[in-house]
Steps between C-alpha positions, in 0.01 A plus 500: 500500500114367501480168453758217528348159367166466634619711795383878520718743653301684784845719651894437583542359832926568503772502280859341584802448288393165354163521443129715527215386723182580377137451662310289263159408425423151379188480331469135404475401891424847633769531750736786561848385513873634426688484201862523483703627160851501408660851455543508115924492582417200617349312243814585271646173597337184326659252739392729815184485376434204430672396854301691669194376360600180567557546927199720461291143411690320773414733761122475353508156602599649886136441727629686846279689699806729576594540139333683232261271259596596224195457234605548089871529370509608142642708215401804294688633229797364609452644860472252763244566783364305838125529639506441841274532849443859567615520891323724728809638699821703517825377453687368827762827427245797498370300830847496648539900442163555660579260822890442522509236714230252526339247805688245508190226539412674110845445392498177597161431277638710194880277521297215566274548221805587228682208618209244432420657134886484411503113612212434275695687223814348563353197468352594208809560367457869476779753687381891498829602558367863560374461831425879596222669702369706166419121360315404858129607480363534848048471493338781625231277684668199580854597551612208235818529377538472101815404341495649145714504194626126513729370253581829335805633659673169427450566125731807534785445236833645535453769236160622654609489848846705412242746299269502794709465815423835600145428466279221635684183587817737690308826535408281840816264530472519898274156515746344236742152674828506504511236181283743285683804591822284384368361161466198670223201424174605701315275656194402743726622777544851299123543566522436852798712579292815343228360703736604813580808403111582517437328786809713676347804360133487557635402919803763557350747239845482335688357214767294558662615229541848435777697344529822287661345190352186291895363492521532922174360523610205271784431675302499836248263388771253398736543755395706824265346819199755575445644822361235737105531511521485814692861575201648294198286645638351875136400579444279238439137552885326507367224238367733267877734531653146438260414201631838370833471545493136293304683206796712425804281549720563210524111428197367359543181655501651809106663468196320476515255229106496408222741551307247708823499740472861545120489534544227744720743693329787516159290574734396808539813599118641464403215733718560769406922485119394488578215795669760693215799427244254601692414840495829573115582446449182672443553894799393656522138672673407773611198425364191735819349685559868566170555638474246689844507658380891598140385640671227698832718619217736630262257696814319639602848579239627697423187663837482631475849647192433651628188640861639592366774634232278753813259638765823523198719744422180628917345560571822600238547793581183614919580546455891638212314781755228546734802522261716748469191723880466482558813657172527733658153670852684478411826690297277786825296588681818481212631774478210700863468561563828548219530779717441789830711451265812402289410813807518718683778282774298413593670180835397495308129426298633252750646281656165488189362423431684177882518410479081503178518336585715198833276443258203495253587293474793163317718636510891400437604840412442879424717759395467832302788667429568862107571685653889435579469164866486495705278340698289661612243252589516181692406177578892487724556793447866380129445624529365877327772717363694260121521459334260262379656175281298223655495150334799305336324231372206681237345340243308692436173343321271727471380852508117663396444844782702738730626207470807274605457136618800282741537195773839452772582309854448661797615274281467214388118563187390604481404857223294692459658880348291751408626840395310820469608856778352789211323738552429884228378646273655268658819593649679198880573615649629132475417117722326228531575182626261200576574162546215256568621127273441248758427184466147544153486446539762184733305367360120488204677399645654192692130424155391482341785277823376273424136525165555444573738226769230295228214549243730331759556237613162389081418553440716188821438315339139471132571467593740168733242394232282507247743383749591266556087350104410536422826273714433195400151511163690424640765272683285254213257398234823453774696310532189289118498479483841418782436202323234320149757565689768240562224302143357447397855439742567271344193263755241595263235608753223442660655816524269823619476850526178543659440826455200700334654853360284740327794692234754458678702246618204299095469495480872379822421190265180381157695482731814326630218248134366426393852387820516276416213357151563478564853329755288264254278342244773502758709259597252314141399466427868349788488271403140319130631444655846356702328287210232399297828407763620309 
């Protein structure tokens, strides 16, 4: 074939059961375009024919950027034919056996894209009814998707598609709804539940629908649930599994009712991938009330150590010099009134003396020692007349004027020694020695690290509470600034706060509310002069 009409041949672009696609030159507007031609088998059937050049003209009348223009529809010798746009592209099923399974964000764009051109047609009154990826065009350069062949499959009669069903229309039944796989009336929704099938394929890189036999796969169209997307795909986006799951509910009330709805839907979904994409490129924010409750936990914190720790060195040097003072005073009495029963070597006396004294008063120990160095009275009866060791690991601490202060371990607590020499006359006649435990100090010293510690605590419980309350009183006004930001840049200028703030920010909602408005008039300045020039 050379010529049809005006249109010359240039070479045969495919050939399907129905028809012959042929790359055409027009020569009256010198533009190179497709023409599609009715098998001669076809055109045996006056009333196809002329049906199908009927729909043909309707879908002429289609303007969709995602659906083929379709340019001339006309007849030759009885032989009906369609000039069309010549696409620069591969159909969406030689793309899915080079890739499989596709990004999800491009899935998105193609369903999104399909879904908008089928709610134009719908609309138009037009139903494909042969939804399939070998009638999806995808552009080489701009990744458009191209619905083509609109209006034809719908023309099938039941003669042609029982001599053909083997062929085009059911030589790819897997896309087909549950109503057309049933002889049932097809509808808008019949579009979009093929639509789901291709959306579940192009993301799992399966069909839900797959079976060995055209009867089985029938029967699982009509009456069997596919494999949740999910199983095949668990990362996807749970909207987008849901948006799937709808398309292919056997029950056409029960999917998407429009194309817009589905659109709409899978819009949804885009936004929310790009939102989340962009908060992860974006550096991450702490947000303020938990900022500042961590800035002010911290400065409370470390000025409460600093301060704790001053008053506990300071509290505590105060009670263990009240202690050492204690003691010093303690061992002197001891001295003094011993002085005259170790002058006169009354020992007898003396043990008395320290056996009333240690009932009296909590003391470790008390020992009385002779100008030799012997004991003579003692808590320790075990120790009278020996010699007079020093613990082993004393420790000398300090001295006040006449007593000797150092600190040892006795049975594994911490013991304060004090040492003074039994005066007569000025004459040194013996020594005593007094130990006085050091637990009590220890352990009103550790109540205080604890009181100090639970003051510091409920201190910066209430200063990040407060932190805490002061910064979302901050947060919520700039993320409501920020909100009606997107929306000014998004075009909506008729956007406003307007909330009634008698403080610096309400200052910062008015002025945001004067550019909106400004921006408003200025918009709908530029639309009343374009339309005045046109």
């Amino acid at each position: 074939m050379q010529q049809i009409g005006r249109y010359q041949i240039l070479d045969t672009l495919g050939q399907g059961a129905m028809a012959t696609v042929y790359r055409a030159y027009d020569p009256k507007i010198d533009r190179t375009l497709a023409i599609k031609v009715l098998r001669p088998e076809r055109c045996i059937d006056e009333e196809y024919r002329t049906r199908f050049l009927r729909e043909a003209k309707a879908v002429g009348l289609l303007s969709h950027p995602n659906i083929v223009t379709v340019y001339d529809v006309g007849e030759i010798e009885d032989t009906p034919y369609i000039a069309m746009e010549l696409l620069n592209g591969q159909p969406l099923n030689e793309l899915m056996k080079e890739h499989g399974q596709f990004d999800v964000k491009d899935v998105l764009q193609m369903g999104t894209q399909l879904a908008t051109a089928l709610a134009y047609a719908h609309e138009k009154g037009i139903i494909h009814r042969d939804i399939k990826p070998s009638n999806i065009i995808i552009d080489q350069d701009s990744g458009t998707a191209k619905i083509t062949d609109f209006g034809i499959a719908r023309m099938e009669t039941v003669e042609v598609t029982q001599q053909t069903q083997m062929g085009e229309v059911l030589g790819t039944p897997q896309y087909m709804s549950p109503e057309q796989v049933m002889g049932q009336q097809a509808d808008a929704r019949s579009d979009l539940f093929s639509v789901g099938v291709i959306l579940y394929q192009l993301l799992s890189g399966k069909r839900p629908f797959a079976a060995e036999t055209l009867a089985t796969l029938l029967l699982q169209i009509a009456t069997e649930e596919p494999e949740p997307i999910g199983n095949l795909a668990p990362d996807l986006p749970g909207a987008l599994k849901q948006v799937v799951d709808k398309l292919l509910k056997k029950q056409p009330e029960k999917r998407f009712q429009t194309g817009t709805e589905l659109a709409h839907a899978l819009k949804r979904v885009h936004s929310d991938i790009e939102e989340r994409e962009e908060a992860k490129s974006q550096p991450r924010i702490i947000p303020i009330q938990i900022k500042w409750s961590l800035i002010m936990a911290a400065a409370v914190s470390v000025t409460m150590i600093l301060v704790g720790s001053y008053l506990y060195q300071k509290q505590y040097v105060a009670m263990r010099d009240q202690v050492l003072n204690y003691g010093s005073a303690l061992v002197k009495f001891v001295a003094g009134e011993s002085a005259e029963a170790v002058l006169s070597e009354d020992w007898a006396s003396i043990e008395l003396f320290v056996q009333d004294a240690i009932q009296r008063q909590d003391f470790e120990y008390l020992v009385i020692v002779d100008h030799n160095g012997i004991i003579r009275g003692s808590n320790r009866s075990d120790q009278i007349d020996q010699s007079y060791k020093a613990p082993e690991n004393d420790t000398p601490l300090t001295n006040v004027p006449g007593v000797s202060i150092s600190e040892h371990t006795s049975s594994e607590k911490p013991v304060l020694r004090f040492e003074t020499p039994i005066l007569f006359t000025d004459k040194e006649i013996g020594r005593a020695h007094l130990g006085l435990p050091k637990e009590p100090l220890e352990t009103v010293a550790n109540q205080m690290v604890v009181m100090l510690g639970v003051l510091m605590l409920m201190t910066i419980v209430a200063v990040v509470v407060v932190a805490f309350i002061m910064g979302k009183l901050i947060a919520s006004p700039l993320s409501t600034l920020n909100k009606a930001m997107k929306e000014i840049s998004s075009g909506q200028f008729s956007y406003r706060i307007a909330q009634n703030r008698r403080d610096e920010i309400g200052v910062l909602f008015n002025s945001f509310d004067n550019m909106a408005e400004e921006l408003q008039d200025r918009d709908e300045h530029r639309a009343t002069q374009n339309r005045d020039a046109a």
